[in-house]
C-alpha positions in Angstrom: 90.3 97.9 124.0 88.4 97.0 127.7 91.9 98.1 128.9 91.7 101.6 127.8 88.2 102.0 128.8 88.1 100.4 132.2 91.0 102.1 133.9 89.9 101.6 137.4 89.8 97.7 137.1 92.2 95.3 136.4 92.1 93.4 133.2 93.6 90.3 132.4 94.6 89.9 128.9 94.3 85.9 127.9 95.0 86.7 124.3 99.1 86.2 123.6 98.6 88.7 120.6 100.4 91.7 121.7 99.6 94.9 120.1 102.0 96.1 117.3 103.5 100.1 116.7 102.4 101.1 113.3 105.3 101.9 111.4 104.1 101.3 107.6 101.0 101.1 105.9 100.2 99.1 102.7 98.3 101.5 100.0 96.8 100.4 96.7 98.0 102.2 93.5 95.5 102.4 90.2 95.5 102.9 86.6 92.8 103.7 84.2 92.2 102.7 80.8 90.0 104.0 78.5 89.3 104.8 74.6 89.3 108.2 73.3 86.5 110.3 73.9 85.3 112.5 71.7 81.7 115.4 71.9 79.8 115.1 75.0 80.3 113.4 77.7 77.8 112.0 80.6 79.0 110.0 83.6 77.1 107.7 85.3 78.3 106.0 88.5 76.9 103.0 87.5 73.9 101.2 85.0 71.8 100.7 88.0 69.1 102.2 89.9 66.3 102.7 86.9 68.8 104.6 85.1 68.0 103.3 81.6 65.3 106.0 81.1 68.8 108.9 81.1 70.6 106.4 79.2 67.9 106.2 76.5 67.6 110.3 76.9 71.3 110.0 76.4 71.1 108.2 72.8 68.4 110.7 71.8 70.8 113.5 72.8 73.7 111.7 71.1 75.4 111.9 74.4 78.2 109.6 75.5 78.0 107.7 78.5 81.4 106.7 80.5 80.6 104.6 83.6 83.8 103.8 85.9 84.2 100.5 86.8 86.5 98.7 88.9 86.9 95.4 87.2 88.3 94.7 83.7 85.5 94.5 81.4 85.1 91.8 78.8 85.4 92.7 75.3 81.9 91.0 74.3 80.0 93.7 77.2 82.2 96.8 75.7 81.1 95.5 72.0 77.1 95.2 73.1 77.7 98.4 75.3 79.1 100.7 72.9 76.0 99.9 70.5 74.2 102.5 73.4 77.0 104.9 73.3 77.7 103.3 76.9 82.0 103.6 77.9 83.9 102.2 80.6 86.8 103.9 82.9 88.7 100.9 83.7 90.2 101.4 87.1 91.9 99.0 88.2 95.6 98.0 90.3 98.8 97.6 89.4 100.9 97.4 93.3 101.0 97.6 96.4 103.4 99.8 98.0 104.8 100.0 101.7 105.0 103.7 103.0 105.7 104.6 106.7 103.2 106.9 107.9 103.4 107.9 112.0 100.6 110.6 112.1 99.1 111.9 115.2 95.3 111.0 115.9 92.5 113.4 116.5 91.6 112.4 120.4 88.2 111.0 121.1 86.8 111.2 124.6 82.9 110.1 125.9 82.0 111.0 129.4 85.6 112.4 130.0 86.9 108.8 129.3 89.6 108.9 126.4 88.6 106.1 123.9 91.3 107.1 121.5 92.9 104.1 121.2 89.7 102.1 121.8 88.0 104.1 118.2 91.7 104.0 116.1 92.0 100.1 117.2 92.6 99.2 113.5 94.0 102.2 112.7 96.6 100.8 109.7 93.4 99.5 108.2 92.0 102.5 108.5 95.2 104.3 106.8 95.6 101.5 104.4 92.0 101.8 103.5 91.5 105.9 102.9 94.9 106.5 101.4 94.2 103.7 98.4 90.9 105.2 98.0 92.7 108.8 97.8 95.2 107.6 95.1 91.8 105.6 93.1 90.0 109.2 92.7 93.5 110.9 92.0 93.5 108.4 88.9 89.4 109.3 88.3 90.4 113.2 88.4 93.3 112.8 85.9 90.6 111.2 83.2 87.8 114.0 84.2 90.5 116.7 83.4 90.7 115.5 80.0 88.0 115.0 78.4 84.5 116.9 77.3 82.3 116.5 80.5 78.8 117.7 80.4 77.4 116.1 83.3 78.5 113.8 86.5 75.5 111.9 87.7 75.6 109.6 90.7 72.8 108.1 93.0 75.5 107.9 96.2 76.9 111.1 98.4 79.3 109.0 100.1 82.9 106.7 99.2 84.1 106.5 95.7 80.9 107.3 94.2 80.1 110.2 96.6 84.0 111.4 95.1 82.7 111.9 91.4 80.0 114.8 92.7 82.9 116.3 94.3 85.6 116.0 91.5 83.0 117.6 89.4 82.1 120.5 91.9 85.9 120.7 91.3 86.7 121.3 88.0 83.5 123.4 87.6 81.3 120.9 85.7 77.4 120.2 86.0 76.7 117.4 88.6 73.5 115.6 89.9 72.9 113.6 92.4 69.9 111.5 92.2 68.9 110.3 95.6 68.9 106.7 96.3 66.6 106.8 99.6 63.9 109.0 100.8 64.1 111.1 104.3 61.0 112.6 105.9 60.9 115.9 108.2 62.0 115.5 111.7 59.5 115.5 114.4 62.2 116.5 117.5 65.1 117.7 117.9 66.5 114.2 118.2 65.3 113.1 115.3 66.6 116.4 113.7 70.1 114.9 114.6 69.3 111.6 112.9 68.0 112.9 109.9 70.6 115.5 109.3 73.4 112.7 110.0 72.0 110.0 107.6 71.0 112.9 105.1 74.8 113.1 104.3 74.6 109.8 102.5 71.3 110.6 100.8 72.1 114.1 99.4 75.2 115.8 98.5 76.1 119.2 99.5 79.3 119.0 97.0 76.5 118.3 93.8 75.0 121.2 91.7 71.8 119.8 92.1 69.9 117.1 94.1 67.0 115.8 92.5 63.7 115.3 94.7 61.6 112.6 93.9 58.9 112.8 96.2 56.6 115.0 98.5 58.3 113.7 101.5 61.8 114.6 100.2 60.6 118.1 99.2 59.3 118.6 103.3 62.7 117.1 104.1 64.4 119.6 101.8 62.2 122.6 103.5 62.5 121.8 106.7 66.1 121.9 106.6 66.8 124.5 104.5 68.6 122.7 101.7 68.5 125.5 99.5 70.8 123.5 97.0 67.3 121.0 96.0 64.8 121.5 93.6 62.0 118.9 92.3 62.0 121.0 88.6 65.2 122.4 87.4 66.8 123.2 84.0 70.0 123.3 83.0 72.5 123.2 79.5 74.5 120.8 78.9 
């Protein structure tokens, strides 16, 4: 990594490790199990984050709750569970598989210095990593496709949980994402940077709605035009 940064002095490499050509990738396959489904559907990304006051809204809406989870579950927590309408997509995997992918990278250069190879240092992990997490929401789409949805709810933008706003902006069905941080206005232009990168993980530009829950979100959600939050909203489901 020094190497490729510091052409202009000479670098002596103590470690014997030489540097291996990537010509396979290991990516994780999935399966999903889950009982049948019938009348409406609510998914939660998980039973966290004071959700029990939706789950008990839920029960006096007589919706069903499916929360995907990526463990087996115990028969005694699906027996108590089901007592509050509350279901599990198991997701779990079944293999491994060894798949030669050679793909070009984007270049990456700071200062005019290309740190290509210094940013994609792991790169298979980075492969490995991305594809398997392709082929778990592949496995999450194929459930959502078949059964009565009402509403996708999730308090993450980002990774696997960030993927079920976006399967639902997909296929067209109510989503919410229910922020799991708070970020104020900026106060320069720096800060506007900052705010706007982090915000990413905060709030979901692929959900229907975002829901506010305080004053400072709300000047947050002003300041940069995020047209697509609201504090009061209504919607059927």
């Amino acid at each position: 990594m020094i190497s490729t940064i510091c052409k202009n002095f000479e670098v002596i490499n103590i470690d014997k490790n030489k540097s291996k050509k990537i010509d396979n990738i290991i990516i994780e396959n999935y399966k999903t199990k889950i009982n049948n489904l019938n009348g409406k559907i609510i998914v939660l990304n998980n039973l966290g984050y004071n959700f029990k006051r939706i789950i008990l809204w839920t029960i006096f809406k007589k919706f069903k709750i499916l929360i995907p989870t990526y463990k087996k579950v115990n028969f005694f927590q699906k027996f108590i569970r089901r007592f509050f309408n509350i279901y599990f997509l198991e997701i779990t995997r079944v293999k491994s598989i060894r798949k030669n992918f050679l793909k070009s990278l984007q270049k990456v250069s700071f200062k005019k210095i290309d740190i290509t190879k210094c940013v994609y240092f792991h790169q298979d992990k980075i492969y490995s990593y991305f594809l398997s997490e392709e082929n778990k929401v592949q496995s999450i789409e194929s459930i959502f496709k078949k059964l009565n949805l009402s509403l996708v709810i999730s308090n993450i933008a980002r990774g696997i949980d960030g993927s079920l706003l976006e399967l639902a902006s997909k296929l067209k069905i109510n989503s919410l994402c229910i922020s799991h941080g708070t970020i104020s206005s900026y106060y320069n232009k720096y800060d506007k940077i900052y705010k706007e990168s982090i915000s990413e993980a905060v709030f979901s530009d692929s959900s229907r709605f975002n829901a506010l829950q305080s004053k400072i979100s709300k000047n947050f959600a002003k300041a940069f035009k995020k047209k697509k939050l609201y504090k009061n909203w209504k919607f059927n489901i």
